[in-house]
C-alpha positions in Angstrom: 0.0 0.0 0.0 3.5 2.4 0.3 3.5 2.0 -3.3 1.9 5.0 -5.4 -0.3 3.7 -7.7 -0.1 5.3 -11.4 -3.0 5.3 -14.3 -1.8 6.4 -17.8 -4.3 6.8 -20.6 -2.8 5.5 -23.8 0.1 3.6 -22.1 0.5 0.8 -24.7 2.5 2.8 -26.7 4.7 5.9 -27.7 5.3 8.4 -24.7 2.5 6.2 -22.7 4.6 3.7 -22.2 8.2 5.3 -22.0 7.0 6.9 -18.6 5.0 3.3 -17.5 8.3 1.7 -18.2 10.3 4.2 -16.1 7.7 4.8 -13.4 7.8 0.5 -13.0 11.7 1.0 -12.6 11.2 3.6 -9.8 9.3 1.8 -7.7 5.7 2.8 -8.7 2.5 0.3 -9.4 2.1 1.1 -13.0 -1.5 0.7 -14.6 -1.8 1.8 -18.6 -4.8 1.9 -20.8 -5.3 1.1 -24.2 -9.1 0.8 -26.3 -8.4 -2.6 -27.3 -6.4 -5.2 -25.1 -6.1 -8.1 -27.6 -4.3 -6.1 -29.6 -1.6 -6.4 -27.2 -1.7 -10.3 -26.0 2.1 -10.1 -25.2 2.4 -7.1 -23.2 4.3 -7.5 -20.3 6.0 -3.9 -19.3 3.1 -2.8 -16.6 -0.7 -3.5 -16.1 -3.2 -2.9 -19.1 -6.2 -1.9 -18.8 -8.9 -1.5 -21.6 -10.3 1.8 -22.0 -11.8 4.5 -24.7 -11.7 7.7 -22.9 -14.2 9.1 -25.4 -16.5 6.6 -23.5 -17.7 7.7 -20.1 -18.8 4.2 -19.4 -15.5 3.1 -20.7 -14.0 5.4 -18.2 -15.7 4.0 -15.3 -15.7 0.5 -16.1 -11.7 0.9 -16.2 -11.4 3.2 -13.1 -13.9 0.6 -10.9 -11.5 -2.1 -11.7 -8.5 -0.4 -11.0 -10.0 1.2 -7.4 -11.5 -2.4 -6.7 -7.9 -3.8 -6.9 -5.8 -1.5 -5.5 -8.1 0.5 -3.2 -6.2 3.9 -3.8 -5.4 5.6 -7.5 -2.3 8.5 -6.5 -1.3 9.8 -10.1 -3.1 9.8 -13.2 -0.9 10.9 -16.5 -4.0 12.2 -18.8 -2.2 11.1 -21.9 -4.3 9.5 -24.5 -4.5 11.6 -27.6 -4.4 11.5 -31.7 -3.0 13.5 -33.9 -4.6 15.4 -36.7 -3.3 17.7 -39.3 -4.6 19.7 -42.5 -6.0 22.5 -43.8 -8.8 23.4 -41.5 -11.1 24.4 -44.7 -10.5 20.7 -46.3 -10.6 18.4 -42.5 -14.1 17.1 -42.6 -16.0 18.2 -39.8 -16.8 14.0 -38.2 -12.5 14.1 -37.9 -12.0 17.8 -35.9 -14.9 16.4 -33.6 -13.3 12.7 -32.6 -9.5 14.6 -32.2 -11.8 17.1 -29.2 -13.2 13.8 -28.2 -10.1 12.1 -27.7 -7.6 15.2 -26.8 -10.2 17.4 -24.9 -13.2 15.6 -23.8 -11.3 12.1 -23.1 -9.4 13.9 -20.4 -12.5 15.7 -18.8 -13.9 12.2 -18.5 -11.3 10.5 -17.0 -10.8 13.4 -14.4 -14.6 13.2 -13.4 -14.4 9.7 -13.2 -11.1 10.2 -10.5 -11.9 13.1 -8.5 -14.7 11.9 -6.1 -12.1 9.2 -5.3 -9.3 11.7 -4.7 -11.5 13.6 -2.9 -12.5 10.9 -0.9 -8.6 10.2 -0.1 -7.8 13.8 0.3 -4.7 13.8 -1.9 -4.1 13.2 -6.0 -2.4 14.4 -8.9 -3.1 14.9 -12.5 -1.1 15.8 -15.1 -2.5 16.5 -18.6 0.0 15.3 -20.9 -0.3 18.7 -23.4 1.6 19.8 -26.3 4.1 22.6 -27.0 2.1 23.2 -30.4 -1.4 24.0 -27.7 0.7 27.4 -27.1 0.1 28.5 -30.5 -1.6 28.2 -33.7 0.3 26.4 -36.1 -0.3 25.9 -39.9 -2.1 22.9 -41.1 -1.9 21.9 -37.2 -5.0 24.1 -35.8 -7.2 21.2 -34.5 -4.3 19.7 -32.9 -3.2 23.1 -31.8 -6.8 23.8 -30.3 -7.1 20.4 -28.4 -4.2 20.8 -26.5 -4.8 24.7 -26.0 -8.0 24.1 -24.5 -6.5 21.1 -22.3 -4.0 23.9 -21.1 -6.6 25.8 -19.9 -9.1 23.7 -18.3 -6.0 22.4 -16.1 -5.8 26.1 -14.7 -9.2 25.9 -13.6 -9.3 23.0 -12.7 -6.4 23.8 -9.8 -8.5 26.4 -8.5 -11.8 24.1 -8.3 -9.8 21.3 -6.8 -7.6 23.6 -4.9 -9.5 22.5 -1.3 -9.4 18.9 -1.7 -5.5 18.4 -1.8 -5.7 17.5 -5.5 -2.5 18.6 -7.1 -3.4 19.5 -10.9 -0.4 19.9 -13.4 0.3 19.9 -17.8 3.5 18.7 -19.3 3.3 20.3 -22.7 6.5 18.2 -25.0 7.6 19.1 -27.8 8.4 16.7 -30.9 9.9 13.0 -29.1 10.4 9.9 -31.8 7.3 8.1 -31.4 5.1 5.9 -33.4 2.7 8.8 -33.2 2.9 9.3 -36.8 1.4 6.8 -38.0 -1.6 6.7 -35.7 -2.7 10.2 -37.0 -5.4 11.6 -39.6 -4.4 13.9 -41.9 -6.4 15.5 -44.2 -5.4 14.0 -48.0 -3.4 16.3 -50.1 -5.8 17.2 -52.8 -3.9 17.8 -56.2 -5.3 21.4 -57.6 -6.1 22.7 -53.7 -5.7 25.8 -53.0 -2.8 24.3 -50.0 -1.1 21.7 -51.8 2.1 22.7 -51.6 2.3 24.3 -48.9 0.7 21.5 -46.8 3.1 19.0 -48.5 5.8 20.5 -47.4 4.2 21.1 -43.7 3.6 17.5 -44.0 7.1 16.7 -44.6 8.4 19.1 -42.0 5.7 17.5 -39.5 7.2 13.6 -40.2 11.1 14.6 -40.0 10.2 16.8 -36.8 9.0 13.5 -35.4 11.6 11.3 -36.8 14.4 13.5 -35.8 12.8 14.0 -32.4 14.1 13.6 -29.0 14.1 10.1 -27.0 10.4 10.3 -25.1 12.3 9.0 -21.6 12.9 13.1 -21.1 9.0 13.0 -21.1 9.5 9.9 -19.0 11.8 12.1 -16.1 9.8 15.1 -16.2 7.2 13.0 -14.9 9.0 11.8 -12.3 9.9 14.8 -11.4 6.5 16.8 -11.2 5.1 13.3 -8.8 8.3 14.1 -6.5 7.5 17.6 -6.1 5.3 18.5 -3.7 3.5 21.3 -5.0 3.5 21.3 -8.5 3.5 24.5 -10.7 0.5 25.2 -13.4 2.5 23.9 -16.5 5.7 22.6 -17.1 7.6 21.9 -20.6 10.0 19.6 -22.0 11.4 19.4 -25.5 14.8 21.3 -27.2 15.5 24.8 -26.3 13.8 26.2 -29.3 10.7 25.1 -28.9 10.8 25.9 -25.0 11.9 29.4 -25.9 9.3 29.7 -28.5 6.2 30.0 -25.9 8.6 32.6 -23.9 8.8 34.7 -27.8 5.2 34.5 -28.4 4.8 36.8 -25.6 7.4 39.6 -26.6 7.7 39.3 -30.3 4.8 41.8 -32.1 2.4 39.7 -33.6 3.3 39.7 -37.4 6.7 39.2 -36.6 6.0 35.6 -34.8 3.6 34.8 -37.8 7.1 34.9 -40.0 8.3 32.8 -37.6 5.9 30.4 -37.5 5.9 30.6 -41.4 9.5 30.1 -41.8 9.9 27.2 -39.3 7.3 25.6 -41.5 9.3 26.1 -44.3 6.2 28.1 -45.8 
């Protein structure tokens, strides 16, 4: 019962399970989640549980069983997400409304479903696993952008709803870490005569070597660590190269226009 007890949404893969994997190794009682757990009949690295955070009944199918075994849920890592990318004139409407499902309102469900037992503990923490890219609005990346942006957000009022109950409420916003994340994302067909072709091909291209080229996700992995050692957690914390890092802190000084090159040259528009 010494041992904290640690739920991550979409641990079966990518930064998910980096951190479950690490967390294991530091002494912590790991559970991940995945929608489908016979996709993964050989996994081994920590506890899988199945659940669709778009699915509140999903949600609290996965929580009961995980409160029914251990008695106590410490840290949840709010982690689950998919990508999406395109123009957001040509992303059909049914695909900008599952990414908010899955990066904005999967979140919300899973931290309804864990505060009344937090509560009832009088101690938690929750850390929204964000994006750097939620800290601006990047071409052909808006949707993404907007999911994370709005997680960032709802975390800061969420600390001040919570603030009473000794729930500790956090984001970790990373940058771009060499995942499989690629592949599991939608992105909007390049349409031959569109208005953004070539300018969203080459975003595209930019997108896939950002990730390919990316940091190793155990960085994620110790920032984690980190924030569950520290007693009182700050709003947001970050983690990624200096560039990105230093490109929220620019935002903020930078006249408007003059980020918008920015933004425009990094995407090599």
């Amino acid at each position: 019962m010494n041992r904290k007890v640690v739920l991550i949404t979409g641990g079966s893969s990518g930064i998910g399970r980096s951190v479950g994997c690490f967390l294991v190794k530091n002494g912590y009682t790991v559970y991940g989640t995945t929608r489908n757990t016979q996709k993964y009949p050989d996994f081994n690295d920590f506890n899988l549980l199945q659940m669709d955070v778009r699915d509140k009944q999903s949600v609290s199918m996965a929580l009961k069983q995980l409160i029914e075994k251990e008695k106590k849920i410490d840290v949840v890592i709010n982690n689950a997400g998919i990508g999406i990318t395109g123009a957001i004139e040509e992303t059909p409407n049914e695909e900008i409304i599952n990414a908010f499902n899955t990066n904005f309102n999967g979140p919300i469900n899973v931290i309804k479903g864990v505060l009344p037992f937090m509560r009832k503990q009088n101690s938690g923490l929750i850390i929204n696993i964000t994006s750097i890219a939620g800290y601006m609005g990047l071409p052909y990346r808006g949707i993404y952008s907007a999911t994370k942006g709005a997680l960032n957000i709802v975390t800061e009022t969420l600390r001040l709803e919570t603030k009473d109950f000794g729930i500790h409420i956090t984001s970790l916003a990373p940058g771009d870490f060499a995942t499989n994340i690629a592949a599991g994302r939608y992105h909007s067909p390049v349409l031959k005569g569109s208005p953004y072709e070539n300018a969203y091909k080459q975003t595209l291209k930019a997108i896939n070597d950002d990730v390919d080229s990316g940091k190793n996700p155990i960085l994620v992995a110790k920032a984690v660590l980190k924030i569950i050692r520290t007693s009182k957690p700050k709003v947001h914390y970050r983690v990624g190269s200096f560039l990105q890092k230093f490109s929220i802190v620019i935002k903020k000084v930078l006249p408007s226009k003059l980020y918008e090159k920015m933004l425009l040259w990094h995407s090599n528009l």
